[in-house]
VEXTORGU-423355 format. One line per field, with one value per residue (C-alpha): x, y, z; residue in three letters. Coordinates in Angstrom, 1 decimal, always signed. Layout:
VEXTORGU-423355
X	(X / ...)
Y	(Y / ...)
Z	(Z / ...)
rest	(ala / ...)
end
This chain:
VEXTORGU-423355
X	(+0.0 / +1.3 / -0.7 / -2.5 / -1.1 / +2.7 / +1.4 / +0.3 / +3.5 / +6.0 / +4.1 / +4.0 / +7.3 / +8.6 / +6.5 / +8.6 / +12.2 / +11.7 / +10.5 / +13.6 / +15.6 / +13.8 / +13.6 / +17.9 / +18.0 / +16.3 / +18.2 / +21.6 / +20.5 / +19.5 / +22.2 / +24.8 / +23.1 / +23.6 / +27.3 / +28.2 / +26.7 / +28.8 / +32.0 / +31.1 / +31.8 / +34.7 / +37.4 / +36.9 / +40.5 / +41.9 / +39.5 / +41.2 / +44.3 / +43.5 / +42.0 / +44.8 / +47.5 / +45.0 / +45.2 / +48.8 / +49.4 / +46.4 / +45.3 / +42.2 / +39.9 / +40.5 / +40.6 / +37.1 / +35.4 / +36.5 / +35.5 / +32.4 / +32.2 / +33.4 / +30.3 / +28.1 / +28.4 / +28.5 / +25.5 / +27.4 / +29.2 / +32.6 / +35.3 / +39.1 / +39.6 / +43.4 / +43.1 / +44.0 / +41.7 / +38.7 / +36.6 / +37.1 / +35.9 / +33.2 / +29.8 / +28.2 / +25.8 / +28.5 / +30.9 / +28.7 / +27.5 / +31.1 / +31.7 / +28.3 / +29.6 / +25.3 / +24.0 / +24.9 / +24.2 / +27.7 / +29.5 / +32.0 / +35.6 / +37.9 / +41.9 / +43.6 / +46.7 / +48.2 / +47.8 / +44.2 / +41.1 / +38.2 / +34.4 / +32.0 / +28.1 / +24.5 / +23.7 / +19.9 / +18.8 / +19.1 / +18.4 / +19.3 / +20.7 / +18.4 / +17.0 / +16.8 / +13.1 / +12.9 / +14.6 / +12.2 / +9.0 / +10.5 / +11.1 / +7.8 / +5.8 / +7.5 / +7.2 / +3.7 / +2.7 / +4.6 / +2.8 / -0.6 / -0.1 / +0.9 / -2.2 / -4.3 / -3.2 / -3.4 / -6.9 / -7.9 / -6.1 / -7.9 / -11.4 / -12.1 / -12.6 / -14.5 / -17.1 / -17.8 / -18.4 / -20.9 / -22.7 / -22.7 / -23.9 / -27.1 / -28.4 / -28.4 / -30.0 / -33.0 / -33.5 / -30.5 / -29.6 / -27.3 / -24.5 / -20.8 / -17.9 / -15.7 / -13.1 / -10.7 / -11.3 / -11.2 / -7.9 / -5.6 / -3.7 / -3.9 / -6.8 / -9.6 / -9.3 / -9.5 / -12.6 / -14.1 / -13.6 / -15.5 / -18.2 / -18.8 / -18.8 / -20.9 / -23.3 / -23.5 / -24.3 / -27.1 / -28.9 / -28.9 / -30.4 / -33.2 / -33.7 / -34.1 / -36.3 / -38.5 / -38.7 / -39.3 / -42.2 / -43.7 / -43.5 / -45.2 / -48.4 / -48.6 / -48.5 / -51.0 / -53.8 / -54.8 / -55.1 / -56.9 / -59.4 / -59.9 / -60.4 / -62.7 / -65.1 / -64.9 / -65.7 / -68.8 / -69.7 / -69.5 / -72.0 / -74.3 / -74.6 / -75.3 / -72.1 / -71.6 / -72.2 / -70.8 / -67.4 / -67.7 / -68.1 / -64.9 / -63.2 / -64.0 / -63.0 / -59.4 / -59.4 / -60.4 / -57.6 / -54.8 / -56.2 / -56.0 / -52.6 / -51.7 / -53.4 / -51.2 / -47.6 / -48.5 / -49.7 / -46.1 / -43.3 / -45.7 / -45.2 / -41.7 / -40.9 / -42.7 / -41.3 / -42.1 / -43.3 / -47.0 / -50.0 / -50.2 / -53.8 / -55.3 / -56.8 / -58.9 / -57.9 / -61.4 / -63.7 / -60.7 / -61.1 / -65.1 / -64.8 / -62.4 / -64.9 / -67.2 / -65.8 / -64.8 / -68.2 / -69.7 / -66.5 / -66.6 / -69.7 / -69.2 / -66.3 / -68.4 / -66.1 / -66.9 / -65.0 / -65.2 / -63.5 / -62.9 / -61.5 / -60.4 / -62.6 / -59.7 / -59.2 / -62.0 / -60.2 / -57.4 / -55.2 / -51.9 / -50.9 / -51.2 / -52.6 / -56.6 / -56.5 / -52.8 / -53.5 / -57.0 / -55.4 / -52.7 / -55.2 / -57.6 / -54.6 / -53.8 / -58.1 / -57.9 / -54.8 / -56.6 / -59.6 / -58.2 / -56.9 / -59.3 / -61.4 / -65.1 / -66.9 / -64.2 / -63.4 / -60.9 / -60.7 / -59.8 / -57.8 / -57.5 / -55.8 / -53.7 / -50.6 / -47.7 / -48.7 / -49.3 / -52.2 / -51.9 / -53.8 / -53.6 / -55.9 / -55.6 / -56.7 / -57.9 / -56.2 / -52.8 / -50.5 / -47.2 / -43.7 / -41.3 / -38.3 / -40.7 / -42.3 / -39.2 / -40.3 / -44.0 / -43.5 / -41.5 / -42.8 / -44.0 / -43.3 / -46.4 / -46.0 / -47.7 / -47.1 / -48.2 / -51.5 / -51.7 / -53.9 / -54.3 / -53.2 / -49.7 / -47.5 / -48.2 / -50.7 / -48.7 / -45.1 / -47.5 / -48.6 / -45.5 / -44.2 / -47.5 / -46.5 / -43.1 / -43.9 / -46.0 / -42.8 / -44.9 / -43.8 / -45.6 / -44.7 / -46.0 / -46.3 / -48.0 / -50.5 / -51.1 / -54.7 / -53.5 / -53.8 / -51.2 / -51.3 / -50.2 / -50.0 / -49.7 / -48.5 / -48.4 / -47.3 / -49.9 / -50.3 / -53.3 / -55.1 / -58.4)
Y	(+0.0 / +3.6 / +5.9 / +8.8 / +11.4 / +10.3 / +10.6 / +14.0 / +15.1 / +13.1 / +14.7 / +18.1 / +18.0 / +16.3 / +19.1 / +22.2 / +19.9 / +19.4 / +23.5 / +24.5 / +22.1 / +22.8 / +26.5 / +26.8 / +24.9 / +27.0 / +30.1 / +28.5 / +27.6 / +31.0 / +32.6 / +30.3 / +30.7 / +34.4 / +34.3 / +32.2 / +34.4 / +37.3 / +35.2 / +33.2 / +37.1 / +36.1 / +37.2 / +39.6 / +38.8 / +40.3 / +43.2 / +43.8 / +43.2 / +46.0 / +48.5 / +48.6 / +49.5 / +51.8 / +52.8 / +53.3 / +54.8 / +57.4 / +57.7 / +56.6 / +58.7 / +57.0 / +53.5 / +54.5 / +55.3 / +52.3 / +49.7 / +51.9 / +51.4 / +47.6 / +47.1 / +48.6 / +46.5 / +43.1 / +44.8 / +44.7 / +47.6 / +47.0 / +49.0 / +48.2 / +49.0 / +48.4 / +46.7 / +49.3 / +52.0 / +49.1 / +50.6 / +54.3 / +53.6 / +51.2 / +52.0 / +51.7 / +49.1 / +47.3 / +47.4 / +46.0 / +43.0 / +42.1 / +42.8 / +40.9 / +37.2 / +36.2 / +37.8 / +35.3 / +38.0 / +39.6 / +40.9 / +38.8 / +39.9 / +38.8 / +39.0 / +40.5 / +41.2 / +41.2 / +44.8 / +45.2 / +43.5 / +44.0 / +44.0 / +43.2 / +43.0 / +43.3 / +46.4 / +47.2 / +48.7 / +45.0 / +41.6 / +43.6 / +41.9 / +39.5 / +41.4 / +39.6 / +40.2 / +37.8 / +34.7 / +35.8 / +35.2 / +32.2 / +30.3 / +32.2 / +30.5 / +26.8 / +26.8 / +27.8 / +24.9 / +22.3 / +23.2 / +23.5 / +20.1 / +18.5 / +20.0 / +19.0 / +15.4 / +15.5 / +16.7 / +13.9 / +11.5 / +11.9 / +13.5 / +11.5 / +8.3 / +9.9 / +11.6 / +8.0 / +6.9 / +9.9 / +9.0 / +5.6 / +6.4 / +8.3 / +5.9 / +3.3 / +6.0 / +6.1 / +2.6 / +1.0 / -1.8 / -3.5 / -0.9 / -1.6 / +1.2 / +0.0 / -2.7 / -1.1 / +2.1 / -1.1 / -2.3 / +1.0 / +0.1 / +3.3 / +5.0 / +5.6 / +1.9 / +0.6 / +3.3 / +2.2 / -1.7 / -0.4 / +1.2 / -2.1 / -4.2 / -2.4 / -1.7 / -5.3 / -5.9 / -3.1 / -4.4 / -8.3 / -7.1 / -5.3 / -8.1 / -10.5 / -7.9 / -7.6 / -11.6 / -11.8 / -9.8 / -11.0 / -14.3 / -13.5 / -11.8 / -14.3 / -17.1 / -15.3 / -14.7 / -18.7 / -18.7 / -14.7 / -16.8 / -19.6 / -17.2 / -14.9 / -18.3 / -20.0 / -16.2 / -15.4 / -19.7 / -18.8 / -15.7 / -17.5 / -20.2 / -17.6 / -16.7 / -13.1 / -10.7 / -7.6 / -9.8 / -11.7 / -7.8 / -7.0 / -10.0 / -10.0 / -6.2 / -7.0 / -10.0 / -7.5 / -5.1 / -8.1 / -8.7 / -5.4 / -5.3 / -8.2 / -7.0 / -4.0 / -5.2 / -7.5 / -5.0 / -2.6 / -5.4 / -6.4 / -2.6 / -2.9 / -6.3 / -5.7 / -1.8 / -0.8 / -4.4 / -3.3 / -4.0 / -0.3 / +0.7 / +4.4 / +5.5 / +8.1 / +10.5 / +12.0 / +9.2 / +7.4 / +10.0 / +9.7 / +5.9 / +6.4 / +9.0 / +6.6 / +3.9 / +5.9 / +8.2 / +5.8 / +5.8 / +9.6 / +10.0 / +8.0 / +10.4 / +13.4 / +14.7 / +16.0 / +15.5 / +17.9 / +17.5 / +20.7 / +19.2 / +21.5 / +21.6 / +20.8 / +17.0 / +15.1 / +14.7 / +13.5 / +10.4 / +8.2 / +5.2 / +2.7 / +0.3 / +1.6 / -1.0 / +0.0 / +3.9 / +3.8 / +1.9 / +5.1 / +7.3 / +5.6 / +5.2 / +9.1 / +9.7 / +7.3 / +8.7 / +12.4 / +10.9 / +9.6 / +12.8 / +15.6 / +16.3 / +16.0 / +18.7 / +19.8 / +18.7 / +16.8 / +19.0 / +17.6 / +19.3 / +18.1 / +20.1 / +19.7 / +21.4 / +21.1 / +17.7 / +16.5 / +15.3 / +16.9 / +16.1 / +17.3 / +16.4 / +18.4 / +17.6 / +20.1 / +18.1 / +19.3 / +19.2 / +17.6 / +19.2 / +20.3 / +17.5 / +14.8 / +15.0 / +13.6 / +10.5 / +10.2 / +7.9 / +5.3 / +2.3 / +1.7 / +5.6 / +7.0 / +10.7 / +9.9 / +12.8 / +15.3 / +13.2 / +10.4 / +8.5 / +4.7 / +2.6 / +0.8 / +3.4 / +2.1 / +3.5 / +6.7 / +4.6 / +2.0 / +5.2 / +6.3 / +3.0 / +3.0 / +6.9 / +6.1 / +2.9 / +5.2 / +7.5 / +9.9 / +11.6 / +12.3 / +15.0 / +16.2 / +19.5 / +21.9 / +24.0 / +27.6 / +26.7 / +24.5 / +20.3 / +18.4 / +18.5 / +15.5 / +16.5 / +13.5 / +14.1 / +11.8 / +12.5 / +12.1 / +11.2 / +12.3 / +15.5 / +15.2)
Z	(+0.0 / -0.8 / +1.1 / -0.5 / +1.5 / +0.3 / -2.8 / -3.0 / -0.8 / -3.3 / -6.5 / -5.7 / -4.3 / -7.7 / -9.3 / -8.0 / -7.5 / -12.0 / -12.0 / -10.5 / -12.4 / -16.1 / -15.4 / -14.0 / -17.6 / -19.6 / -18.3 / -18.4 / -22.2 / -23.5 / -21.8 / -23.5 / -26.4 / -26.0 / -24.8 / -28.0 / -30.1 / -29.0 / -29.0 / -32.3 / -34.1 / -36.6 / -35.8 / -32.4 / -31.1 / -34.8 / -34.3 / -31.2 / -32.3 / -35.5 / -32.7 / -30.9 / -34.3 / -34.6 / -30.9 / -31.5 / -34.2 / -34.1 / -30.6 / -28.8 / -30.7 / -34.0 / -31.9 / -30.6 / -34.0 / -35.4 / -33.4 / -33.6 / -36.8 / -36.6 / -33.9 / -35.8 / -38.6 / -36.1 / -33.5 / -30.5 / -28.7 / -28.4 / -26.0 / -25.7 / -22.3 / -20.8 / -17.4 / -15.6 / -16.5 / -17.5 / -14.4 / -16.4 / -19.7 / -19.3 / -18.2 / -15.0 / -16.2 / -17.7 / -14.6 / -12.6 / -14.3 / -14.7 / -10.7 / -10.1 / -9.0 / -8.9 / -11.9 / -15.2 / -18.5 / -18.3 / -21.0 / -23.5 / -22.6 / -24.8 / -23.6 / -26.8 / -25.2 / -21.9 / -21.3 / -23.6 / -23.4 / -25.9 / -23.9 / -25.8 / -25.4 / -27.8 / -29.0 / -27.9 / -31.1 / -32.2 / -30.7 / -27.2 / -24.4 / -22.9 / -19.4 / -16.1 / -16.1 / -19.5 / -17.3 / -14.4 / -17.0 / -18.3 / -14.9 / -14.0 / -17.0 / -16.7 / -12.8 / -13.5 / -16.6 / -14.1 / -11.0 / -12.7 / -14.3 / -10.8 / -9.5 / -12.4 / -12.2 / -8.0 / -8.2 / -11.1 / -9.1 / -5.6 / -7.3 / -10.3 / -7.6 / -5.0 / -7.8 / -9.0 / -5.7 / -5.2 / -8.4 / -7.2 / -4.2 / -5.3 / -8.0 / -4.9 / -2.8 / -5.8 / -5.3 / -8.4 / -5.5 / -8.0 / -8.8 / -7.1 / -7.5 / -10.2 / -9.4 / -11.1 / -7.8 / -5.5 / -6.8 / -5.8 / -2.9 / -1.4 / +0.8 / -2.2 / -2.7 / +0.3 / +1.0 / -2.0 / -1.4 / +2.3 / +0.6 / -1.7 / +1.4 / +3.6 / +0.1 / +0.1 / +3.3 / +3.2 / +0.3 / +1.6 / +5.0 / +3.2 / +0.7 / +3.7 / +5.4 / +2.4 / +1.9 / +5.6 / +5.4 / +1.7 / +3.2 / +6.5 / +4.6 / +2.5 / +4.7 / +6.8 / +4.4 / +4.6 / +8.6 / +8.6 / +5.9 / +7.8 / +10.6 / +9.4 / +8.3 / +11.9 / +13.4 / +11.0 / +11.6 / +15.9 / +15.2 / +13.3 / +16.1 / +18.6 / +20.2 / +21.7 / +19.0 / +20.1 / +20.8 / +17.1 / +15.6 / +17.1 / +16.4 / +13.4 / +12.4 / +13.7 / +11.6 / +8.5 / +9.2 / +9.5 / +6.3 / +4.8 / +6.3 / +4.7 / +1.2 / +1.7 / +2.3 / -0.5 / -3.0 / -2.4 / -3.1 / -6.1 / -7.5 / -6.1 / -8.2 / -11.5 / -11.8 / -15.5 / -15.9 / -15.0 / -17.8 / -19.6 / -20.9 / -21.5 / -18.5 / -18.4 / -15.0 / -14.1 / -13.9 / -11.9 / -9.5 / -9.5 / -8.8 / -5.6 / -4.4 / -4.7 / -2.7 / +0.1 / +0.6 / +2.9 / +5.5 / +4.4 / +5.8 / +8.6 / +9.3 / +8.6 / +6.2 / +2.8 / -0.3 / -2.7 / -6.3 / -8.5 / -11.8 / -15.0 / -17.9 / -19.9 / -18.0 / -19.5 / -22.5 / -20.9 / -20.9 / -19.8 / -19.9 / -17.2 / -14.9 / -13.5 / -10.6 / -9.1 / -10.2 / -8.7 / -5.1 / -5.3 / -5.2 / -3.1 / -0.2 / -0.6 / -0.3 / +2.7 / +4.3 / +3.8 / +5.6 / +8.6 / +9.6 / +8.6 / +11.8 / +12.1 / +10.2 / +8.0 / +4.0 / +1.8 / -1.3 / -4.9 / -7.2 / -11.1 / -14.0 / -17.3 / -16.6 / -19.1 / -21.1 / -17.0 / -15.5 / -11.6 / -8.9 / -5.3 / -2.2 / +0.9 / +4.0 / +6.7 / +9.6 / +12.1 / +9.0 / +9.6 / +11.0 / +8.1 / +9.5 / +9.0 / +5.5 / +3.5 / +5.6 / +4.7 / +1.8 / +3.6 / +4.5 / +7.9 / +9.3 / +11.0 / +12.0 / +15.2 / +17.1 / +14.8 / +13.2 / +15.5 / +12.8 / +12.5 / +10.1 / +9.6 / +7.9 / +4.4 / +2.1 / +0.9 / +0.1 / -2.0 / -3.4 / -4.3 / -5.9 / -8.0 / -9.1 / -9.8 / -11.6 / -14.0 / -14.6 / -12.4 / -8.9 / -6.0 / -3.0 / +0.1 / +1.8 / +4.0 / +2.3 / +3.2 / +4.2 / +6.9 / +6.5 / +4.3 / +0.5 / -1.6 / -5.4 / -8.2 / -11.7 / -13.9 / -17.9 / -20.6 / -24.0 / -25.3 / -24.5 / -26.7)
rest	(unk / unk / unk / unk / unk / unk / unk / unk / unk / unk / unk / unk / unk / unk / unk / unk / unk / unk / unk / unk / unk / unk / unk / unk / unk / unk / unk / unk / unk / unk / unk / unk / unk / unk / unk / unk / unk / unk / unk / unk / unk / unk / unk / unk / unk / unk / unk / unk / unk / unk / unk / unk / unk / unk / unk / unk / unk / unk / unk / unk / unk / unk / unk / unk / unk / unk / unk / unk / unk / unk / unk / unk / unk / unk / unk / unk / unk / unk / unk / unk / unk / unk / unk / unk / unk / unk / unk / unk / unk / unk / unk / unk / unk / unk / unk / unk / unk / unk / unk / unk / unk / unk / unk / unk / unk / unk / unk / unk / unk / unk / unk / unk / unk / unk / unk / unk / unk / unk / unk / unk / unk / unk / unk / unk / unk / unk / unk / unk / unk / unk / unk / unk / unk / unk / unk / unk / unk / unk / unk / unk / unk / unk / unk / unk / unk / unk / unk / unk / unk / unk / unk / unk / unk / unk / unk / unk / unk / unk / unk / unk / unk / unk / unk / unk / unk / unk / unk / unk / unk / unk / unk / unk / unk / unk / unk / unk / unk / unk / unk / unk / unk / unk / unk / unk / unk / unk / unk / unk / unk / unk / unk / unk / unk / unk / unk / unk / unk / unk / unk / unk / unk / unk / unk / unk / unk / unk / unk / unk / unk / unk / unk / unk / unk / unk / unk / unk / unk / unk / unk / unk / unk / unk / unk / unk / unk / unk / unk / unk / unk / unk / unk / unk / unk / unk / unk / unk / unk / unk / unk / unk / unk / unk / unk / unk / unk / unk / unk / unk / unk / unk / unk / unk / unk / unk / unk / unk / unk / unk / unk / unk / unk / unk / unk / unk / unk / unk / unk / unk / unk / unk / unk / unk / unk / unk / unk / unk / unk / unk / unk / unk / unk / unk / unk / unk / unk / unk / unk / unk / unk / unk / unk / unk / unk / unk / unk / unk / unk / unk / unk / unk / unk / unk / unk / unk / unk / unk / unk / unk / unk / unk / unk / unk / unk / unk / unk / unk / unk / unk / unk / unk / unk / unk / unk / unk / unk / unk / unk / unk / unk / unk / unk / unk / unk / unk / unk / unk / unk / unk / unk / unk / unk / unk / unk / unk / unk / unk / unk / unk / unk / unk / unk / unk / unk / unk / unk / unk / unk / unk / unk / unk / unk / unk / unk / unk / unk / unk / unk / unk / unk / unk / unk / unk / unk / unk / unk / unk / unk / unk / unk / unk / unk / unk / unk / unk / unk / unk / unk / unk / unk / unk / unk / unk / unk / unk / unk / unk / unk / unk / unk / unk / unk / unk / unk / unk / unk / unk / unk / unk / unk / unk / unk / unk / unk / unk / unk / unk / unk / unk / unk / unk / unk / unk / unk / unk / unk / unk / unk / unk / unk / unk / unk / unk / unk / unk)
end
């Protein structure tokens, strides 16, 4: 194993031990480049040589115009200087660059005799000597491509990993049970790997306890519906031989809602299992909507609640595909779930409408609504927000709901609505709008 963190210190200390390197390279080049140039001039020892006849013969002024002349025909200023007098006749600029023992553009001196030297060094009206600020933008540039490079291959390295992970992580969050991170993330021998090898494990273990949780339970309703049967005869055979009635009545409504419960637990994994499996046939929203009403107005009334439907004159030409019995239990659960907690004299309201190629309905309760931190939670199976609704039932009507929805590439959410009570809105795509 090579740990991560080794890795990131070795790389970006690789990263600025090459910049220094390639950029002292890069500067010893150009100015070797420009050194040679100077002393590459043919013949610059001769010239010297010739400047000081001339020197001698005619005096300095003479000497000066024509290596004037000679430098201006090779670009370069050239001085003969005698090494006494060298600090005299040469400018400040150039004095001090060949004092300087740290600074490497000095100029080319050339040892003509042993009492003359000729300095040379580029003119500026042509290729001009290279200025320290031109090494300075050159380390400055390759320290920068190196650096960036090392980051850019640091931050691939360590974020390329832990974004496929995240992706990972949310498709299992929306229910895709079957996706792993890549083996090829499991196989670095470093931290990513081994935290990816982690999550795989622990994934795995995650998705086998809630497979053995939802087989424990499929098999548990359906084993039970036999004995509740069998039940519910010998309880309606004991009242009609003269048993205690008001004891056989509540027998048997606790036999009815195992029964239901059973019907219910039943009814989700079968959404959950078949997915986009489900028979698909037009269904027309509106009288969908009229048959749920009328299958719960007798526990509506016995509830003394009203429902009232308000449907767009735009929705009776509507229609999507899908399956009328699972969409019309969907709705009937939501209806139900409405009913249970709207108080005594007060209404469920309806609402229907075409909105976007989307058929949208929303019923709203006038009950206690539900806290903010608990209605991500609604739709899961077996969560009962006792505290704030304290309604009966086991916690399951709204997530069958939402399977149904979702099997019918619809979505379904939840919210407080400004009138007080909780709104649940449906929308579900259609195909046909007349």
């Amino acid at each position: 194993m090579f740990p991560l963190f080794w890795r990131i210190f070795l790389s970006i200390w690789l990263a600025m031990a090459v910049t220094v390197v390639a950029s002292n390279l890069a500067t010893r080049f150009l100015l070797d480049r420009e050194r040679q140039a100077i002393e590459r001039q043919v013949g610059l020892r001769d010239l010297g040589m010739e400047a000081i006849d001339v020197r001698e013969q005619k005096g300095r002024g003479d000497a000066w115009r024509f290596l004037r002349s000679q430098g201006e025909r090779l670009d370069l200023h050239l001085i003969l200087v005698e090494r006494d007098d060298e600090d005299d006749r040469l400018p400040e600029p150039i004095r001090e660059r060949m004092r300087s023992s740290w600074n490497p553009q000095k100029p080319a001196v050339i040892d003509v005799t042993e009492d003359y030297r000729l300095v040379a060094w580029p003119r500026l009206s042509g290729g001009g000597w290279l200025e320290p600020g031109f090494f300075k933008f050159i380390e400055f540039g390759l320290a920068s491509v190196l650096i960036t490079l090392a980051c850019w291959w640091i931050a691939r390295l360590v974020s390329r990993p832990l974004k496929h992970m995240e992706t990972t992580a949310k498709a299992i969050s929306e229910g895709k049970n079957s996706l792993r991170v890549d083996e090829e993330i499991t196989r670095r021998r470093d931290e990513i790997g081994r935290l990816a090898s982690a999550f795989n494990a622990m994934t795995d273990q995650l998705c086998n306890l809630l497979d053995r949780q939802t087989q424990l339970l499929r098999d548990i309703s359906h084993d039970l519906r036999t004995p509740l049967a069998r039940q519910r005869v010998a309880i309606e055979l004991a009242s009609e031989s003269g048993a205690d009635a008001p004891l056989m009545a509540s027998i048997l409504r606790q036999n009815e809602r195992l029964e239901a419960m059973t019907s219910q637990i039943l009814t989700l994994y079968r959404v959950t299992e078949q997915g986009e499996a489900i028979d698909r046939l037009p269904v027309e929203p509106l009288p969908l909507v009229n048959r749920v009403l009328e299958d719960a107005a007798d526990f509506a009334r016995h509830q003394q609640v009203d429902c009232r439907l308000v449907a767009a004159p735009d929705v009776v030409n509507l229609r999507f595909m899908g399956d009328p019995g699972l969409l019309q239990r969907a709705v009937d659960n939501i209806l139900q779930n409405a009913l249970d907690h709207t108080p005594r004299g007060k209404s469920v309201h309806l609402t229907l409408k075409n909105a976007a190629r989307q058929m949208v309905l929303e019923i709203r309760d006038e009950g206690p609504g539900v806290p903010e931190e608990l209605l991500g939670q609604l739709f899961e199976p077996f969560f009962r927000a006792d505290k704030s609704r304290g309604g009966k039932g086991w916690g399951l009507g709204l997530a069958i709901a939402r399977d149904i929805v979702a099997a019918h590439d619809g979505t379904i959410t939840a919210g407080n609505s400004e009138e007080g009570g909780l709104s649940v809105t449906i929308r579900l795509p259609v195909f046909s709008v007349g």
